[in-house]
PyMOL Python script that loads the backbone (N, CA, C, O; Angstrom):
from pymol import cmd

cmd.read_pdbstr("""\
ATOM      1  N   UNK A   1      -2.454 -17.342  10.837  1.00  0.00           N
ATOM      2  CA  UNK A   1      -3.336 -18.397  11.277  1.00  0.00           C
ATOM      3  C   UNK A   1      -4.396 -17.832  12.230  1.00  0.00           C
ATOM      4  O   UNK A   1      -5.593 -18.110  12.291  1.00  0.00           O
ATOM      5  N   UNK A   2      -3.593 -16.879  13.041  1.00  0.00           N
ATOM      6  CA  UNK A   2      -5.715 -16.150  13.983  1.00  0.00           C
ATOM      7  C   UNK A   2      -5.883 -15.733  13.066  1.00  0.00           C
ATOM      8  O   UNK A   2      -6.068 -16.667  12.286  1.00  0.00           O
ATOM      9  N   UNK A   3      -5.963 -14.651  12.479  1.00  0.00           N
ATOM     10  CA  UNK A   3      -6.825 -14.058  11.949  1.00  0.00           C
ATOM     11  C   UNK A   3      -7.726 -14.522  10.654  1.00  0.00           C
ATOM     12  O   UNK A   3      -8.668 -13.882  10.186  1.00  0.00           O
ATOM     13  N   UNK A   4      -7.121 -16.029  10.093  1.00  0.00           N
ATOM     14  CA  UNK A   4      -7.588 -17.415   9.769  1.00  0.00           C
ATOM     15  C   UNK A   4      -9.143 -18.043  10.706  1.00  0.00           C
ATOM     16  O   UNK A   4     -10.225 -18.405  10.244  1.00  0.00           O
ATOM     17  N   UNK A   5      -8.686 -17.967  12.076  1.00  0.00           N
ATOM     18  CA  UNK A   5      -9.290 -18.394  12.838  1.00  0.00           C
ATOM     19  C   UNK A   5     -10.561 -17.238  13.397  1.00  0.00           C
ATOM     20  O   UNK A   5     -11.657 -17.597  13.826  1.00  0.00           O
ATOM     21  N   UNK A   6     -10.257 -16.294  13.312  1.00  0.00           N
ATOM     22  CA  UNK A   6     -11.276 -15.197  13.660  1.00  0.00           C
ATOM     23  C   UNK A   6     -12.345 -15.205  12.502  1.00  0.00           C
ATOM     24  O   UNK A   6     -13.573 -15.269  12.563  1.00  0.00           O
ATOM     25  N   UNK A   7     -11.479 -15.117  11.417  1.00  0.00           N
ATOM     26  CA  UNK A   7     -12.376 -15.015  10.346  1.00  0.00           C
ATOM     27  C   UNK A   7     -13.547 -16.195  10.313  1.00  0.00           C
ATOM     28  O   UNK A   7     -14.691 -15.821  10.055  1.00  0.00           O
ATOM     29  N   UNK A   8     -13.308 -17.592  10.561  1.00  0.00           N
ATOM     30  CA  UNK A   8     -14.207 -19.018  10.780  1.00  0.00           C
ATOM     31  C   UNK A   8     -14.771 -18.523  11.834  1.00  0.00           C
ATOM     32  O   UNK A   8     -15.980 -18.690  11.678  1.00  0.00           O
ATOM     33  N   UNK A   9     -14.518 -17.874  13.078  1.00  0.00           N
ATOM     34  CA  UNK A   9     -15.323 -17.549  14.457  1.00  0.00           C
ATOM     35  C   UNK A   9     -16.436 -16.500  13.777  1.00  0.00           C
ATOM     36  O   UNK A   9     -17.555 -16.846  14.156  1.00  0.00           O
ATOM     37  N   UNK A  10     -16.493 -15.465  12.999  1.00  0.00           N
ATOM     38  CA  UNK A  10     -17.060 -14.914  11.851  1.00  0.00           C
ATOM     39  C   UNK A  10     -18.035 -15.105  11.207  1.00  0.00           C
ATOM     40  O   UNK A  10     -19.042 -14.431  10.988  1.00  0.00           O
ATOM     41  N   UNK A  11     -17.479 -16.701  10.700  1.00  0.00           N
ATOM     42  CA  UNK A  11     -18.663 -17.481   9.661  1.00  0.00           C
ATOM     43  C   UNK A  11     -18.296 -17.172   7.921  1.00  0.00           C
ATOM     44  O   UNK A  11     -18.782 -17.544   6.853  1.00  0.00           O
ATOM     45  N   UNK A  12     -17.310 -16.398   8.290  1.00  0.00           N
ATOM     46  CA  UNK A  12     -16.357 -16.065   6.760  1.00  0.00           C
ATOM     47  C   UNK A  12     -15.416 -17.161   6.771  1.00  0.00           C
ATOM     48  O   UNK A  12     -14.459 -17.455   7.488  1.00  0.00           O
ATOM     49  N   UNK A  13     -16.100 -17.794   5.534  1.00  0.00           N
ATOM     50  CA  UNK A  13     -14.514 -19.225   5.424  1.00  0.00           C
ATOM     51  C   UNK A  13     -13.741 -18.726   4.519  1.00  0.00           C
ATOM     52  O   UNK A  13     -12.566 -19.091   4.468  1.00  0.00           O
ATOM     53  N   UNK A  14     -14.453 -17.422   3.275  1.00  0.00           N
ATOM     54  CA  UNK A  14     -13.326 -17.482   2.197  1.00  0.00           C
ATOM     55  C   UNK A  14     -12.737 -16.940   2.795  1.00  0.00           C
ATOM     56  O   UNK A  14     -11.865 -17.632   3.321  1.00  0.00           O
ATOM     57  N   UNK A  15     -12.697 -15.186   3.246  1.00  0.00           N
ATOM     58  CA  UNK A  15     -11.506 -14.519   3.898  1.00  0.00           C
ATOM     59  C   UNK A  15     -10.441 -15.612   4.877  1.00  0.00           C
ATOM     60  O   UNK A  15      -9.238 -15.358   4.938  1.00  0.00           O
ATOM     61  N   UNK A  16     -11.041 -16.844   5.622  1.00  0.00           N
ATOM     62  CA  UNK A  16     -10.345 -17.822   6.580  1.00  0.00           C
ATOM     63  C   UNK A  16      -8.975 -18.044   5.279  1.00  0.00           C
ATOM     64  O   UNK A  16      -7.770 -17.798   5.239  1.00  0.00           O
ATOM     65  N   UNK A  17      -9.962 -18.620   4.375  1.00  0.00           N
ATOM     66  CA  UNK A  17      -8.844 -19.449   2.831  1.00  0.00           C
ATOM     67  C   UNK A  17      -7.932 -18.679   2.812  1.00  0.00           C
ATOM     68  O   UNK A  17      -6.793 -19.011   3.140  1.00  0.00           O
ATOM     69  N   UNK A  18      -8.295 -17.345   2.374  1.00  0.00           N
ATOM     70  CA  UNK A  18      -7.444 -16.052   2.195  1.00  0.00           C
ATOM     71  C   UNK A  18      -6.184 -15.932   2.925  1.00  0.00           C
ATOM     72  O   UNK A  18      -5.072 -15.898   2.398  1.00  0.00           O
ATOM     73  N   UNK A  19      -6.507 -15.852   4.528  1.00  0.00           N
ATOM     74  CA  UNK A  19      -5.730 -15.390   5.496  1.00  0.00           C
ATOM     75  C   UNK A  19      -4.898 -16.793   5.088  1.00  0.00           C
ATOM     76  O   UNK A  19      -3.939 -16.620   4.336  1.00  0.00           O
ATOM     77  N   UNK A  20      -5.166 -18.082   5.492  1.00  0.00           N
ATOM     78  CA  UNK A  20      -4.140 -19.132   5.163  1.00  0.00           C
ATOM     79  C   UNK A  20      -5.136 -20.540   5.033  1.00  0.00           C
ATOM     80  O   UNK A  20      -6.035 -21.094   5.666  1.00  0.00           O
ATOM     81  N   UNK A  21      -4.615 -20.660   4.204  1.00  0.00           N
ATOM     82  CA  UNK A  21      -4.729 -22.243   3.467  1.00  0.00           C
ATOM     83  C   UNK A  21      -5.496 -23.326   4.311  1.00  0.00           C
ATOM     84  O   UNK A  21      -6.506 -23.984   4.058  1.00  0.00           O
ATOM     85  N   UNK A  22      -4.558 -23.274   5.540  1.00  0.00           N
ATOM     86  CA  UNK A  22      -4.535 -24.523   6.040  1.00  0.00           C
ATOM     87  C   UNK A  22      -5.277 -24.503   7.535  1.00  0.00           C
ATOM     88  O   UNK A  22      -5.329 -25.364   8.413  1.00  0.00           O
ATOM     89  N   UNK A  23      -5.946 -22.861   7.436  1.00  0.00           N
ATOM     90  CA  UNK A  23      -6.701 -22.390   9.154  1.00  0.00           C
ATOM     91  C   UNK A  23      -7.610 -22.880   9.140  1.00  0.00           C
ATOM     92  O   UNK A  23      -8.042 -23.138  10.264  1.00  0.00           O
ATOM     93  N   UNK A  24      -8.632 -23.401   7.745  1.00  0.00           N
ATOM     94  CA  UNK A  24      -9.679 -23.887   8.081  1.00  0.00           C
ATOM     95  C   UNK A  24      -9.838 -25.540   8.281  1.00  0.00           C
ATOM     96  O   UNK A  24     -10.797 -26.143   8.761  1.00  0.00           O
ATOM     97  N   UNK A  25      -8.658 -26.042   7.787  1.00  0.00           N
ATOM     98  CA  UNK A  25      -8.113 -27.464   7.670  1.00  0.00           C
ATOM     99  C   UNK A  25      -8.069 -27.795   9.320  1.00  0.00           C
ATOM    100  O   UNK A  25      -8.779 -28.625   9.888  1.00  0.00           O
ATOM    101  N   UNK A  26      -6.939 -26.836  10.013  1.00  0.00           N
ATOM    102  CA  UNK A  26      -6.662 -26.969  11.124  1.00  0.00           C
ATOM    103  C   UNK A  26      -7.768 -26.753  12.289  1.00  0.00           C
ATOM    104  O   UNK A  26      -7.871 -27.462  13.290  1.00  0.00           O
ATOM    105  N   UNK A  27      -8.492 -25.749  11.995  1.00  0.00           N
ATOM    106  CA  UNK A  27      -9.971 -25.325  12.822  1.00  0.00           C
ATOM    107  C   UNK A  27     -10.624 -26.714  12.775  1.00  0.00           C
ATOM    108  O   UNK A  27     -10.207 -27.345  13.747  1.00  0.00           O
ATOM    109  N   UNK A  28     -11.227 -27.234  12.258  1.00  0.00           N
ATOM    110  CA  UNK A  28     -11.867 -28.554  11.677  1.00  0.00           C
ATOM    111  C   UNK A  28     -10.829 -29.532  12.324  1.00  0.00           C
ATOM    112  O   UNK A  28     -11.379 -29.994  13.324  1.00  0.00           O
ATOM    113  N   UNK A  29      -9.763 -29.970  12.213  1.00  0.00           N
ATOM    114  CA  UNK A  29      -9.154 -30.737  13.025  1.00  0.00           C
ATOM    115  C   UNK A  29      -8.832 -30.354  14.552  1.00  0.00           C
ATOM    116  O   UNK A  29      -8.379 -31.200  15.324  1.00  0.00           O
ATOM    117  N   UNK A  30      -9.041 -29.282  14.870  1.00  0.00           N
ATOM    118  CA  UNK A  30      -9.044 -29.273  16.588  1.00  0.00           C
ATOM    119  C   UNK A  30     -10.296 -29.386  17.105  1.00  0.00           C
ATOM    120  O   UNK A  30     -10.398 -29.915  18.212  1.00  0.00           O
ATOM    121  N   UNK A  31     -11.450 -28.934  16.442  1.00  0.00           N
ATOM    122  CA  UNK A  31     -12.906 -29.489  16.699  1.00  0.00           C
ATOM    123  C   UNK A  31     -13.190 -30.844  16.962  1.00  0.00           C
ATOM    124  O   UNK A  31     -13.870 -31.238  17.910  1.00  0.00           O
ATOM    125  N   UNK A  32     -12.425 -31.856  15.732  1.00  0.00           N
ATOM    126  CA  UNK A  32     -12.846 -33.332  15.776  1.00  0.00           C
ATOM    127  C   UNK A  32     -11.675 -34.153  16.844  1.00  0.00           C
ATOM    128  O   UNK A  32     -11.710 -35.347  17.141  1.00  0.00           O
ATOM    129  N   UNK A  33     -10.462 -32.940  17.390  1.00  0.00           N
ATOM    130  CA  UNK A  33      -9.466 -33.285  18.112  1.00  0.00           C
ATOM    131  C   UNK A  33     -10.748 -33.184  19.422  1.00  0.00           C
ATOM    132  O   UNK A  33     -10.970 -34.278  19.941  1.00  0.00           O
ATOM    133  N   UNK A  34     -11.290 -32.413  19.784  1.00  0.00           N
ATOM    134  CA  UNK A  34     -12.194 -31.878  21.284  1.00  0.00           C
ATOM    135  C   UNK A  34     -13.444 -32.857  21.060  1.00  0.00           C
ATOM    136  O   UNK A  34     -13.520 -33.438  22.143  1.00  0.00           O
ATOM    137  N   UNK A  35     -14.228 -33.239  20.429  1.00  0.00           N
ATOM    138  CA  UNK A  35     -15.055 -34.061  20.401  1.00  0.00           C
ATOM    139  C   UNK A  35     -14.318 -35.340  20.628  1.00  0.00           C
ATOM    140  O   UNK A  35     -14.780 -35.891  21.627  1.00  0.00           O
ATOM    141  N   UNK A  36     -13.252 -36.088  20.031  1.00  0.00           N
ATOM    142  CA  UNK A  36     -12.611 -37.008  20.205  1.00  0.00           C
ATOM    143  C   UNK A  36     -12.493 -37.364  22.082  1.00  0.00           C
ATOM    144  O   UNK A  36     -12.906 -38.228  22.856  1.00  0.00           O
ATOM    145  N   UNK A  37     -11.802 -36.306  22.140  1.00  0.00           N
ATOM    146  CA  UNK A  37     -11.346 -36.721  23.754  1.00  0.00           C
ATOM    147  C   UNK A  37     -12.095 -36.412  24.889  1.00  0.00           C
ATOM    148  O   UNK A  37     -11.911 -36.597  26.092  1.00  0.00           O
ATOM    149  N   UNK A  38     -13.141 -35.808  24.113  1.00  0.00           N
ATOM    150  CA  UNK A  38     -14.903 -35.599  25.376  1.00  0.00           C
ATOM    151  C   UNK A  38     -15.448 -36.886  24.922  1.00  0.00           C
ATOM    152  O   UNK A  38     -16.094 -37.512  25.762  1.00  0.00           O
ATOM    153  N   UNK A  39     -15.306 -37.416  23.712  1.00  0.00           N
ATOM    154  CA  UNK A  39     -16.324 -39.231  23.785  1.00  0.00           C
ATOM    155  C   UNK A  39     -15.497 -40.061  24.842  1.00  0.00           C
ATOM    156  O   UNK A  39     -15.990 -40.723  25.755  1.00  0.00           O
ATOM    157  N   UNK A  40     -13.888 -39.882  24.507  1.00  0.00           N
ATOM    158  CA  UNK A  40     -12.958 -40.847  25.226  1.00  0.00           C
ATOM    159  C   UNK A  40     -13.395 -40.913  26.855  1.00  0.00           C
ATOM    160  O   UNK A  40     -13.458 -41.880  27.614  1.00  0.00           O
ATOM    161  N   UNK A  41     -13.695 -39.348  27.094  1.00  0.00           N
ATOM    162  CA  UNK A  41     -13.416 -39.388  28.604  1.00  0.00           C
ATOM    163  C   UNK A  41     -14.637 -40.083  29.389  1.00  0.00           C
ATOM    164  O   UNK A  41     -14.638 -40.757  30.419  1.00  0.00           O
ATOM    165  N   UNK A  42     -15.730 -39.655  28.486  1.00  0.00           N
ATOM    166  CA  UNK A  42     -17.269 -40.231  28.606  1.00  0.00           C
ATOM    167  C   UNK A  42     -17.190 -41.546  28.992  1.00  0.00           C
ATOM    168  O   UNK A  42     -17.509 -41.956  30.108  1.00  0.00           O
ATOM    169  N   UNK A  43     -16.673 -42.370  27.878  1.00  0.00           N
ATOM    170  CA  UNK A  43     -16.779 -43.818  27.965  1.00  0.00           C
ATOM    171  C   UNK A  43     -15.598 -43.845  28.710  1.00  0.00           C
ATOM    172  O   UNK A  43     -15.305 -44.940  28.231  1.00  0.00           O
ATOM    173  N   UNK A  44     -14.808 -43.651  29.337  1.00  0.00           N
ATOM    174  CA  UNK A  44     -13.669 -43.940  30.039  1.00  0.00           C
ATOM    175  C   UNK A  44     -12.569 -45.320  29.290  1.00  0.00           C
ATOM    176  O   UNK A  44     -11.946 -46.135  29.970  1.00  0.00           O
ATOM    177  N   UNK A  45     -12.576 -45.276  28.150  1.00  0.00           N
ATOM    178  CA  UNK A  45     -11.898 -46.072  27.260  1.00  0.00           C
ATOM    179  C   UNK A  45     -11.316 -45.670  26.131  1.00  0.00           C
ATOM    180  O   UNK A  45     -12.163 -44.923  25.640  1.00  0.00           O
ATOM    181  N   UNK A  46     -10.399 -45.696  25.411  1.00  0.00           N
ATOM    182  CA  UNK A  46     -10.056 -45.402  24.123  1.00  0.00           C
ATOM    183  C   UNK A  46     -10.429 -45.596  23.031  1.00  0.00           C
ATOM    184  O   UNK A  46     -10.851 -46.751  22.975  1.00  0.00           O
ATOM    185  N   UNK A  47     -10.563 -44.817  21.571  1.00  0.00           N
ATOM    186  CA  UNK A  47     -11.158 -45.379  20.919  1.00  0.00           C
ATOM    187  C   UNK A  47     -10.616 -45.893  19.524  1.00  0.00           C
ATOM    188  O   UNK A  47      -9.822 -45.183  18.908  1.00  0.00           O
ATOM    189  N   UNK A  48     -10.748 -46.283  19.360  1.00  0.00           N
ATOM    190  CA  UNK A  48      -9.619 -46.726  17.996  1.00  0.00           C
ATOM    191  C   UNK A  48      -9.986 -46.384  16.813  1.00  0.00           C
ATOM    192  O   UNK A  48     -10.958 -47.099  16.567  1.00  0.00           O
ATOM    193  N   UNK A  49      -9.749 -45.603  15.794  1.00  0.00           N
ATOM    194  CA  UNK A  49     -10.155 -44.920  14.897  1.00  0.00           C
ATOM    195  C   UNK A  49      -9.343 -44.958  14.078  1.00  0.00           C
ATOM    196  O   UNK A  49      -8.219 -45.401  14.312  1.00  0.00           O
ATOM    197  N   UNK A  50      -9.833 -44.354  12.530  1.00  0.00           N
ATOM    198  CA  UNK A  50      -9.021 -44.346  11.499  1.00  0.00           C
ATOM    199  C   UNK A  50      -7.337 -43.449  11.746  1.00  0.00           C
ATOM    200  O   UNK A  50      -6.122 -43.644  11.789  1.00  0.00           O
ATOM    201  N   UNK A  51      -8.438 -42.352  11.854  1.00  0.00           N
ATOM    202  CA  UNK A  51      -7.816 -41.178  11.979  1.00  0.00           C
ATOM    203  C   UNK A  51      -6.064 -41.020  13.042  1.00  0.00           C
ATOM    204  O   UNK A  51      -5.037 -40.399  12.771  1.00  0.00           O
ATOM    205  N   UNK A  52      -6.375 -41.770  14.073  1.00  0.00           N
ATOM    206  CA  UNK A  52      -5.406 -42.019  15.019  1.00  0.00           C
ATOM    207  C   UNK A  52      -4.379 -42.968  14.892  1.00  0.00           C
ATOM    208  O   UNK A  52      -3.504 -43.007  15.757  1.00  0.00           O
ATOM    209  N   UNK A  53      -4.356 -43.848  13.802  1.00  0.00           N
ATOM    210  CA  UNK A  53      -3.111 -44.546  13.248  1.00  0.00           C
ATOM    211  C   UNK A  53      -2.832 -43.715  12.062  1.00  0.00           C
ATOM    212  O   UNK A  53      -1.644 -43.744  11.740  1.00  0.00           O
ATOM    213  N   UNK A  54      -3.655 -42.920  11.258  1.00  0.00           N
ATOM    214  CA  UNK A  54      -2.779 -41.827  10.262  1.00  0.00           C
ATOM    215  C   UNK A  54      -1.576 -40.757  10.929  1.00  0.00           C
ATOM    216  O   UNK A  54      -0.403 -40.446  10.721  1.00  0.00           O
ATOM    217  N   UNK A  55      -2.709 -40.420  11.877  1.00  0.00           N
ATOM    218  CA  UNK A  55      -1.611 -39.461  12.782  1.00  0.00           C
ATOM    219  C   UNK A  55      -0.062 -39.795  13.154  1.00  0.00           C
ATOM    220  O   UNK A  55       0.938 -39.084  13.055  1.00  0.00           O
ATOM    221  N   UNK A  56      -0.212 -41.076  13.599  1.00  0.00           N
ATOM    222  CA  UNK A  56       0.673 -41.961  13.804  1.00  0.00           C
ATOM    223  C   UNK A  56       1.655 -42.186  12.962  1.00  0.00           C
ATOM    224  O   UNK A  56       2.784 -42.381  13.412  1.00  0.00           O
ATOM    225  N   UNK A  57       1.418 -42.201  11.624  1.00  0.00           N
ATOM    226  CA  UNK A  57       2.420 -42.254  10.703  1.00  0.00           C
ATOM    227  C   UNK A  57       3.895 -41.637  10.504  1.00  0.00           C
ATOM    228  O   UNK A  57       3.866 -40.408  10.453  1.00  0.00           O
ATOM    229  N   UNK A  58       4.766 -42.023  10.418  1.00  0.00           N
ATOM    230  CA  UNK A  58       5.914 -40.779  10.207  1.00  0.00           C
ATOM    231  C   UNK A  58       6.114 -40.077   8.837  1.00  0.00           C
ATOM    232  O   UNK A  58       6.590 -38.952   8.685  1.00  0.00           O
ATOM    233  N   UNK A  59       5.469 -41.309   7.405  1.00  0.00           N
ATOM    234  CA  UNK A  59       5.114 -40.693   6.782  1.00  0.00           C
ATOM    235  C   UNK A  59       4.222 -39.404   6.364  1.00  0.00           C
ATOM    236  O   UNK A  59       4.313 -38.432   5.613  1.00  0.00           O
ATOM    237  N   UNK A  60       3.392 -39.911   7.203  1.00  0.00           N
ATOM    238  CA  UNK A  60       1.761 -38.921   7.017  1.00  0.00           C
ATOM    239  C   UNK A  60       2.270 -37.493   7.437  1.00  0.00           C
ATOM    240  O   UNK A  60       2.056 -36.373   6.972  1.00  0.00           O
ATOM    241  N   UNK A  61       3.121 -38.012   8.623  1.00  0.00           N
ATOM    242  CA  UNK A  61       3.581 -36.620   9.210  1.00  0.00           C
ATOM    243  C   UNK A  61       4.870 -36.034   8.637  1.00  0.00           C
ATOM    244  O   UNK A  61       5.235 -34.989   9.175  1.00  0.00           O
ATOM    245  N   UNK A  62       5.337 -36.327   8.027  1.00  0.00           N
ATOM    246  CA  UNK A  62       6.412 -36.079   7.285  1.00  0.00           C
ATOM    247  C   UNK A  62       5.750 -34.956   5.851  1.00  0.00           C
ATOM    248  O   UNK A  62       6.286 -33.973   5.340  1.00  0.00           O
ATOM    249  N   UNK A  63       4.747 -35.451   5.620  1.00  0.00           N
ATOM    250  CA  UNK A  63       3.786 -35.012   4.212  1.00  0.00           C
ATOM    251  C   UNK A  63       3.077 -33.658   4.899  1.00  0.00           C
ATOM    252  O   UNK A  63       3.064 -32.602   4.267  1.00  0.00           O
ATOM    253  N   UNK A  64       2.522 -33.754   6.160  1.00  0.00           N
ATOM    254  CA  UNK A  64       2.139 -32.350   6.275  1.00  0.00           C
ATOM    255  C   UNK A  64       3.215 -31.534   6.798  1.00  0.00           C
ATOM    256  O   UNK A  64       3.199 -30.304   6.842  1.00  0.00           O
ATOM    257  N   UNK A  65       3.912 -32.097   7.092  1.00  0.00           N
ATOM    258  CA  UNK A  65       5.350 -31.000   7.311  1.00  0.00           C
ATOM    259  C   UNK A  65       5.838 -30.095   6.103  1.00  0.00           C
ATOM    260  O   UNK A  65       5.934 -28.874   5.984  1.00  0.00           O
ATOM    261  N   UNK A  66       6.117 -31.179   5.232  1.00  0.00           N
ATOM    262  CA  UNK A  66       6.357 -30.441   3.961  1.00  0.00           C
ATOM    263  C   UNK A  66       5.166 -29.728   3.075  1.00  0.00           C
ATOM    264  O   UNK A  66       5.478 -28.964   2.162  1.00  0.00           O
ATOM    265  N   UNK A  67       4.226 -29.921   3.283  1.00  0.00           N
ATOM    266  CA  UNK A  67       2.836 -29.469   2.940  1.00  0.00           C
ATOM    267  C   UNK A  67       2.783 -27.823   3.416  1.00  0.00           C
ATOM    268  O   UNK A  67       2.593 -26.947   2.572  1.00  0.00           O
ATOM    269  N   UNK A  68       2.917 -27.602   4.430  1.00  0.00           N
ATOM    270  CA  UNK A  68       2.619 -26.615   5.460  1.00  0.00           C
ATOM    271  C   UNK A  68       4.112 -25.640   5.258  1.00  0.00           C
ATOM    272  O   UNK A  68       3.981 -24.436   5.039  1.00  0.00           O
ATOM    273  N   UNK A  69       5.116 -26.086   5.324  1.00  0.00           N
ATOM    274  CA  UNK A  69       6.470 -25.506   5.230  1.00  0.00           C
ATOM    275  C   UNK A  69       6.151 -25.025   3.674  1.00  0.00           C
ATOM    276  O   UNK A  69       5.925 -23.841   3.424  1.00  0.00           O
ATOM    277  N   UNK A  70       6.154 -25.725   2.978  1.00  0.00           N
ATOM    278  CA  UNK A  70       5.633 -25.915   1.323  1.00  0.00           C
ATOM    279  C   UNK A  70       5.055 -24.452   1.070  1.00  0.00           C
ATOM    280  O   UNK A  70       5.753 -23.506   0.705  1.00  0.00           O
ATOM    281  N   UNK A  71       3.306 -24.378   1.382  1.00  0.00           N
ATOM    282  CA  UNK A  71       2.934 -23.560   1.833  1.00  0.00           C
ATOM    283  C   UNK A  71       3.439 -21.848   1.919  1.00  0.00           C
ATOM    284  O   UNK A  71       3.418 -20.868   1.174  1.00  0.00           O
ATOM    285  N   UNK A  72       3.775 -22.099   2.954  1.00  0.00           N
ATOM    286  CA  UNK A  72       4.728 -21.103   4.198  1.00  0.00           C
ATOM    287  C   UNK A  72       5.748 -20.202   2.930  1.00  0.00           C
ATOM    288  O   UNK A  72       5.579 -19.009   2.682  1.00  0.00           O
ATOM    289  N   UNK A  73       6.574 -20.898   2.391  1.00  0.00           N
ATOM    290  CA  UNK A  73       7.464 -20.427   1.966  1.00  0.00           C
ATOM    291  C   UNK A  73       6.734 -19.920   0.310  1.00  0.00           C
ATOM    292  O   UNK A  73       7.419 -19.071  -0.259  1.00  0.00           O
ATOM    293  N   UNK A  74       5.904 -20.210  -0.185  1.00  0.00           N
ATOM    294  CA  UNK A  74       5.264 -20.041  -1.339  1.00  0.00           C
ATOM    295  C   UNK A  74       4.519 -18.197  -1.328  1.00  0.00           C
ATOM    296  O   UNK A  74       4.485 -17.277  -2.145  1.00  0.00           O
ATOM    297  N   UNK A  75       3.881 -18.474   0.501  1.00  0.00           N
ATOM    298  CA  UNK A  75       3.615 -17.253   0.865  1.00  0.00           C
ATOM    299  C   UNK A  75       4.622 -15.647   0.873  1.00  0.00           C
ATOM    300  O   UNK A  75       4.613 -14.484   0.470  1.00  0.00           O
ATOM    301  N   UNK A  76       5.531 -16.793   1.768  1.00  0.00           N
ATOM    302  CA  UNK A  76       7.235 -15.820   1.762  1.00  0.00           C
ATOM    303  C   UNK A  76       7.307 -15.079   0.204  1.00  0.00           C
ATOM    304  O   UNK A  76       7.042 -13.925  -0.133  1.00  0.00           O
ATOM    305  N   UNK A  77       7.752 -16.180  -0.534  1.00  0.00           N
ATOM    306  CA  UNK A  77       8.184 -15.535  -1.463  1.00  0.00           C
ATOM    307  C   UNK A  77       7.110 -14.715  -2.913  1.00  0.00           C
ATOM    308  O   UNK A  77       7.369 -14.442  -4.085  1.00  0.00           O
ATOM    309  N   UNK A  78       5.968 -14.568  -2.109  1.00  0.00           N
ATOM    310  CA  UNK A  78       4.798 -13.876  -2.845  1.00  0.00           C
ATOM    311  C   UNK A  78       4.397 -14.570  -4.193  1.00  0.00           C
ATOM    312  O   UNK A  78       3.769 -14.017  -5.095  1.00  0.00           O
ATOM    313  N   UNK A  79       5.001 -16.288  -4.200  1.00  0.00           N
ATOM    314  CA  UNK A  79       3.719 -16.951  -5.282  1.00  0.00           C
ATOM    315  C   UNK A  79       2.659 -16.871  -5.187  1.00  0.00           C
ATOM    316  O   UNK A  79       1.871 -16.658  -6.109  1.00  0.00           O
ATOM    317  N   UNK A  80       2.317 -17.076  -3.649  1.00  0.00           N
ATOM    318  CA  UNK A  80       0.724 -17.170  -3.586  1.00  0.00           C
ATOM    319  C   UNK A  80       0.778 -15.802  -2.796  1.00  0.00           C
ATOM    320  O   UNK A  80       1.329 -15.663  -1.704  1.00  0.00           O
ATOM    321  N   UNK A  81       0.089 -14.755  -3.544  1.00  0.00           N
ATOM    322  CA  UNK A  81       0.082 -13.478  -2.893  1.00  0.00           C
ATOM    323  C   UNK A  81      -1.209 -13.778  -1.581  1.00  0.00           C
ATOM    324  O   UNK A  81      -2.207 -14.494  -1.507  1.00  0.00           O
ATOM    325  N   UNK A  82      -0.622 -12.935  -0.805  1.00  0.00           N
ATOM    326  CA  UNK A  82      -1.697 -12.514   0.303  1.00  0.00           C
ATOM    327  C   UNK A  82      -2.630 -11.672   0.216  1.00  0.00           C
ATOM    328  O   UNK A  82      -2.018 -10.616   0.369  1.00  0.00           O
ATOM    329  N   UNK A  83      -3.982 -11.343   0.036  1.00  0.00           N
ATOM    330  CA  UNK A  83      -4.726 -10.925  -0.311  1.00  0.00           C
ATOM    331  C   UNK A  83      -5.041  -9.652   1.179  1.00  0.00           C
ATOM    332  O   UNK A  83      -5.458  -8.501   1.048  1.00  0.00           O
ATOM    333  N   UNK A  84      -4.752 -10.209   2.215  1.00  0.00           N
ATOM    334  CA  UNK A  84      -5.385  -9.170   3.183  1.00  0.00           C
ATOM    335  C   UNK A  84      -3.830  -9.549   4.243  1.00  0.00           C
ATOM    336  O   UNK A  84      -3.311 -10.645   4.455  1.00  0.00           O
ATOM    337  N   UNK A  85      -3.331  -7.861   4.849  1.00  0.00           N
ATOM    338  CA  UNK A  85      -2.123  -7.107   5.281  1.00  0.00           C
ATOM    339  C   UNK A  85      -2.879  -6.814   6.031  1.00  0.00           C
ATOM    340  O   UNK A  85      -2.583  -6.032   6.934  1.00  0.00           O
TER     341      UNK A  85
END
""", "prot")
cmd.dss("prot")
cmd.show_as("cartoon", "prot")
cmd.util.cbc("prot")
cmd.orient("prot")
C-alpha cells in the first residue's frame, strides 16, 4: 500500500494499480476524508452526506472487508501476480 501511495505522490496511477488495487481507491478516500472534516470544522457543524450513512453500514462494511481480504489473499496466493518486488 506505500509504495501504492508513492507511486500516486508520483503522478503514476498505473504502477499505484500495480502495487495494489485498492491504494488508489483508498488515496481518493482519505483526500475526500480531509476535505470533509476541514468544511466541518469551518462551518462548525456537521454535515450530513451520502457517503457517511454508507460508512455506517455493517453491511457496506462487511463488503469491503471481504473485498480487501478477498483481494489480499488472491495476491498471497499469486492469482493476481504482482508485477513490481
Amino acid at each position: 500500500m506505500t509504495r501504492s501511495f508513492m507511486a500516486i505522490a508520483r503522478g503514476d496511477w498505473h504502477s499505484a494499480i500495480d502495487y495494489h488495487l485498492f491504494g488508489p481507491l483508498l488515496f481518493v478516500g482519505f483526500g475526500l476524508t480531509i476535505v470533509h472534516i476541514i468544511w466541518e470544522l469551518s462551518i462548525d457543524r456537521n454535515l450530513q452526506v451520502f457517503y457517511v450513512q454508507w460508512l455506517k453500514r455493517r453491511d457496506f462494511q462487511l463488503a469491503l472487508l471481504i473485498s480487501f481480504l478477498g483481494y489480499y489473499l488472491l495476491r498471497l496466493t499469486q492469482i493476481i501476480p504482482s508485477h513490481h518486488i
